[in-house]
C-alpha positions in Angstrom: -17.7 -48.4 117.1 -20.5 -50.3 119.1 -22.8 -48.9 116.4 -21.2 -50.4 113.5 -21.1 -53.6 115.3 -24.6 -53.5 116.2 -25.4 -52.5 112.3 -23.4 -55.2 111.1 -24.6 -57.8 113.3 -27.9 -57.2 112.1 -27.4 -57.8 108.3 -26.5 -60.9 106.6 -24.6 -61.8 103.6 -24.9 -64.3 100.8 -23.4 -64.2 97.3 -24.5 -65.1 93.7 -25.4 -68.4 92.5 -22.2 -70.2 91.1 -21.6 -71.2 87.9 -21.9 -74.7 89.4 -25.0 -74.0 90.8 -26.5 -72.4 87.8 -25.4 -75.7 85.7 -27.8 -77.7 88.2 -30.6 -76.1 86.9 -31.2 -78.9 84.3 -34.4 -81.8 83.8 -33.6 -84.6 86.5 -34.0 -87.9 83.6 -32.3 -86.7 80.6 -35.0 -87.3 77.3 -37.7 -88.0 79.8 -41.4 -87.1 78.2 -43.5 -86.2 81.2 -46.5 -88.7 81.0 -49.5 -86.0 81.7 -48.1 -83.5 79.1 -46.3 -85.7 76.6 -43.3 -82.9 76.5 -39.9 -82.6 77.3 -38.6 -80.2 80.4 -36.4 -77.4 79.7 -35.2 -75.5 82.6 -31.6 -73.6 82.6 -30.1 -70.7 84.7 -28.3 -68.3 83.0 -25.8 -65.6 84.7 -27.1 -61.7 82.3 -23.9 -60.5 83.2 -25.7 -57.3 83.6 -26.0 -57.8 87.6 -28.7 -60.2 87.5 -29.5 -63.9 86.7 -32.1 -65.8 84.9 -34.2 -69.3 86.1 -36.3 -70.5 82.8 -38.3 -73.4 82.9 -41.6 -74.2 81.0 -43.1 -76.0 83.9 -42.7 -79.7 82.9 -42.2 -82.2 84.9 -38.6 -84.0 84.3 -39.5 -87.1 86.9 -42.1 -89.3 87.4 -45.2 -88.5 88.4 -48.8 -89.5 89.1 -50.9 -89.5 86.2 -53.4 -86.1 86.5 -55.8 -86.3 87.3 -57.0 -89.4 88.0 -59.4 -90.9 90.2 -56.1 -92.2 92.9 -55.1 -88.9 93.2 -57.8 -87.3 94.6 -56.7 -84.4 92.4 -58.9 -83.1 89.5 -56.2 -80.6 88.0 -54.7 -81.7 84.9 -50.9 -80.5 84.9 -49.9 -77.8 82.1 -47.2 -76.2 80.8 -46.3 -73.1 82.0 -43.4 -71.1 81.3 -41.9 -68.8 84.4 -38.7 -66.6 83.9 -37.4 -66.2 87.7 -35.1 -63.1 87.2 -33.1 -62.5 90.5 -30.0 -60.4 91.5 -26.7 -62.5 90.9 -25.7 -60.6 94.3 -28.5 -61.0 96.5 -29.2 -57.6 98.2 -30.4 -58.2 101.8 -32.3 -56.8 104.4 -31.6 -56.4 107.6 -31.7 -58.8 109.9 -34.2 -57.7 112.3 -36.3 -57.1 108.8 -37.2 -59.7 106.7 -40.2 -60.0 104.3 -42.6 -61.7 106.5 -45.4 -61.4 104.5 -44.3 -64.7 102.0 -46.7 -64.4 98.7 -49.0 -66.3 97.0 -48.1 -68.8 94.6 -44.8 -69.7 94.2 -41.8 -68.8 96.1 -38.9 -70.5 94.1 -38.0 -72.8 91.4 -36.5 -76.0 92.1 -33.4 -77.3 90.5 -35.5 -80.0 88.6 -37.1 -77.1 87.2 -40.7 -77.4 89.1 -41.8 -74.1 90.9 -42.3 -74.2 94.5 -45.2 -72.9 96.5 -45.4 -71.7 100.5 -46.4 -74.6 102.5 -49.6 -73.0 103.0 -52.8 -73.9 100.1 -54.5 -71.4 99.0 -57.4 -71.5 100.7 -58.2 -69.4 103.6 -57.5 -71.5 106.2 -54.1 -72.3 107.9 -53.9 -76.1 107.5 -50.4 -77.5 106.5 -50.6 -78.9 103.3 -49.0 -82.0 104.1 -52.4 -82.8 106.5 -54.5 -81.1 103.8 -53.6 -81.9 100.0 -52.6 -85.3 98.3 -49.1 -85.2 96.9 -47.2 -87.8 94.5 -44.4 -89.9 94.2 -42.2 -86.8 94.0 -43.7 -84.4 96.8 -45.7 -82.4 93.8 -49.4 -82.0 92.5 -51.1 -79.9 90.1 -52.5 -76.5 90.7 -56.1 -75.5 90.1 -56.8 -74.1 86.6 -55.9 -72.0 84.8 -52.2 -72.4 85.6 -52.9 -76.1 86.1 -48.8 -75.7 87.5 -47.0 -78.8 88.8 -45.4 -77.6 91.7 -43.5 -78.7 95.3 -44.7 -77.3 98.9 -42.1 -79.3 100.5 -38.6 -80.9 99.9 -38.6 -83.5 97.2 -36.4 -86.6 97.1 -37.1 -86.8 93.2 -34.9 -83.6 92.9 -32.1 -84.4 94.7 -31.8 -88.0 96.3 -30.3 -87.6 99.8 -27.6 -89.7 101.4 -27.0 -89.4 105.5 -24.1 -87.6 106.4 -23.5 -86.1 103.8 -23.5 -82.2 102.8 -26.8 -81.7 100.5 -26.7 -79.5 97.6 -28.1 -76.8 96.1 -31.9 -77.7 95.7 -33.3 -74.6 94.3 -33.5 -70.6 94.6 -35.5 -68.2 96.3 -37.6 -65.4 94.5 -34.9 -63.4 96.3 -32.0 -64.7 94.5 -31.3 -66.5 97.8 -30.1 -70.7 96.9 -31.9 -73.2 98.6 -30.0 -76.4 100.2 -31.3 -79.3 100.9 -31.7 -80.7 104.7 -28.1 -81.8 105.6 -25.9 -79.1 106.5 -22.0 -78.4 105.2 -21.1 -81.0 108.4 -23.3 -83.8 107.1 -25.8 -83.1 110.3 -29.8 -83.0 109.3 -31.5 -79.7 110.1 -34.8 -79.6 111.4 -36.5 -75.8 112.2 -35.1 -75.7 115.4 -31.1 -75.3 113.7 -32.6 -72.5 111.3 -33.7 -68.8 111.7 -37.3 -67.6 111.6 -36.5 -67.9 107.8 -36.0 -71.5 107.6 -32.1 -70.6 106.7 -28.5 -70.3 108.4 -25.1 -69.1 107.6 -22.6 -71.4 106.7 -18.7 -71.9 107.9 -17.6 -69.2 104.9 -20.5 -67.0 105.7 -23.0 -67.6 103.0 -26.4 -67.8 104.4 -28.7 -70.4 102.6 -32.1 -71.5 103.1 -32.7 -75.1 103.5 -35.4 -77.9 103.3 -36.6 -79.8 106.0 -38.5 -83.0 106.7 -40.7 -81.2 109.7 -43.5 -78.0 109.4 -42.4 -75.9 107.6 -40.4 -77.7 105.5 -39.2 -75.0 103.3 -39.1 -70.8 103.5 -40.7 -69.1 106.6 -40.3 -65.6 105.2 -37.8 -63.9 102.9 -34.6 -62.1 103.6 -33.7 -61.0 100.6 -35.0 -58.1 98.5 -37.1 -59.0 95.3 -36.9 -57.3 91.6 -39.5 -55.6 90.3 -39.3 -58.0 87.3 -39.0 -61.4 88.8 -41.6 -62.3 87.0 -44.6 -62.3 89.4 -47.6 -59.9 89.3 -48.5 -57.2 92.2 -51.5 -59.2 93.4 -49.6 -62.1 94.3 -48.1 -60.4 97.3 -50.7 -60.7 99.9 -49.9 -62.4 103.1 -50.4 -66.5 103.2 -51.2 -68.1 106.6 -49.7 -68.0 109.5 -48.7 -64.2 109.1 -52.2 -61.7 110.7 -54.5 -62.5 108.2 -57.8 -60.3 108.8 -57.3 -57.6 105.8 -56.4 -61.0 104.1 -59.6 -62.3 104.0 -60.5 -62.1 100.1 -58.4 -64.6 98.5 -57.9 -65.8 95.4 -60.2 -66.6 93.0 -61.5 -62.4 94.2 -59.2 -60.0 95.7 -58.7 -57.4 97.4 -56.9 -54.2 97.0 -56.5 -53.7 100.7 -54.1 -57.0 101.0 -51.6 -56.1 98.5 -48.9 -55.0 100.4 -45.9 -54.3 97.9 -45.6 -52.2 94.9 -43.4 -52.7 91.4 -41.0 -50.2 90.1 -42.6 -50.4 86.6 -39.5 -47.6 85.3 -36.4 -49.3 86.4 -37.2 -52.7 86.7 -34.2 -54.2 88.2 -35.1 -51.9 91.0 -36.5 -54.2 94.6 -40.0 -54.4 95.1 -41.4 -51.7 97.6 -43.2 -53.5 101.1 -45.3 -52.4 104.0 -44.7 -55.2 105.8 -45.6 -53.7 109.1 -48.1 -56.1 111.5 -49.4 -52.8 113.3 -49.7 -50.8 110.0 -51.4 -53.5 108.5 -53.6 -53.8 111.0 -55.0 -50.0 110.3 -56.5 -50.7 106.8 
């Protein structure tokens, strides 16, 4: 018996996204023409009724943003459309506790409600600054990628998807790569989070015993690391999976635009896609190549 309590106790639980939440996949300002790209948003979640779910948008913004790029902006990235189909499980299947994917990937990490990817808090360069100290961000929280995705995206939580008002229980605010939902920083009890109410995760269980990530307004405002276990056709390539700051970065030290074999820790079932990606997520193991 005290085995199956101490195997319990070390896995937690979280169900599919509602229809609800699915429905608040949808552009922010209905009509709105994004002013960079001159095009409409489209951005839907849709439940495959085959045991998994589906997060489309094309990448546009549907708020306002800074004109891109511009000499204000410090930024020199235009913003493009890109089209990314998130495919997750509608049951998330979780890892142990003790286990989570520590290793969070390059690139992004989730899609927002408004439709906008979100990246680690972490830039891409290979250095740990926080991007909040490091990059220049709009009016929304969001900035343009380097070509040639040129992809608006969030590293942090953004007021422009969901507006928030004290005391009261946020939202959803987006999804994880792992099928996980994303709240915003006020929990079911109207209190704001910071890190020190969340797991190593940046998440927490909730009074029905749903755990949920959340945003927060202090480092590192948004996932830590991922509990949840990722499809092999969410819609992101091997090579993204390499280790972003603060995780033990030496075999990690040829980043993007080159790369290195050596830092690509996980591996796609390319037969049975729906199958979870396959990790060596090990600090010590890594530490041998």
């Amino acid at each position: 018996m005290l085995r199956l309590v101490t195997f319990l106790s070390s896995l937690v639980l979280t169900s599919a996204l509602t229809t609800e939440e699915l429905a608040a996949f949808k552009p922010r300002l209905a009509n709105y023409t994004d002013i960079n790209t001159g095009k409409k948003a489209v951005v839907n979640g849709t439940d495959n009724d085959d045991g998994s779910q589906t997060i489309y948008t094309n990448g546009i913004p549907s708020h306002n943003t800074w004109k891109f790029p511009s000499p204000e902006t410090d930024n020199p990235n235009p913003i493009k459309e890109n089209v990314f189909q998130m495919k997750i499980y509608s049951t998330p299947k979780m890892r142990p506790m003790n286990d989570p994917l520590r290793c969070l990937p390059m690139g992004t990490i989730g899609v927002a409600t408004s439709g906008t990817i979100i990246d680690s808090w972490y830039p891409a360069e290979a250095t740990c600054l926080d991007v909040m100290e490091f990059e220049t961000l709009d009016i929304c929280e969001g900035h343009p990628s380097p070509p040639p995705q040129n992809a608006y995206h969030y590293h942090s939580y953004s007021p422009c998807v969901q507006m928030p008002v004290c005391g009261e229980a946020s939202t959803i605010w987006g999804v994880a790569i792992d099928g996980i939902p994303i709240y915003g920083p006020w929990d079911e009890n109207g209190k704001q989070l910071t890190k020190a109410d969340l797991d190593e995760c940046g998440g927490k269980t909730d009074s029905k015993g749903r755990y949920k990530y959340h945003m927060t307004v202090d480092p590192n405002y948004s996932i830590s690391c991922l509990r949840g276990e990722i499809r092999s056709d969410v819609g992101k390539r091997p090579d993204d999976f390499m280790c972003t700051c603060p995780y033990y970065d030496v075999p990690f030290k040829s980043r993007p635009p080159s790369f290195s074999k050596d830092a690509q820790i996980c591996t796609f079932n390319t037969t049975t896609t729906s199958e979870p990606i396959v990790c060596k997520d090990n600090i010590e193991e890594i530490k041998k190549k």
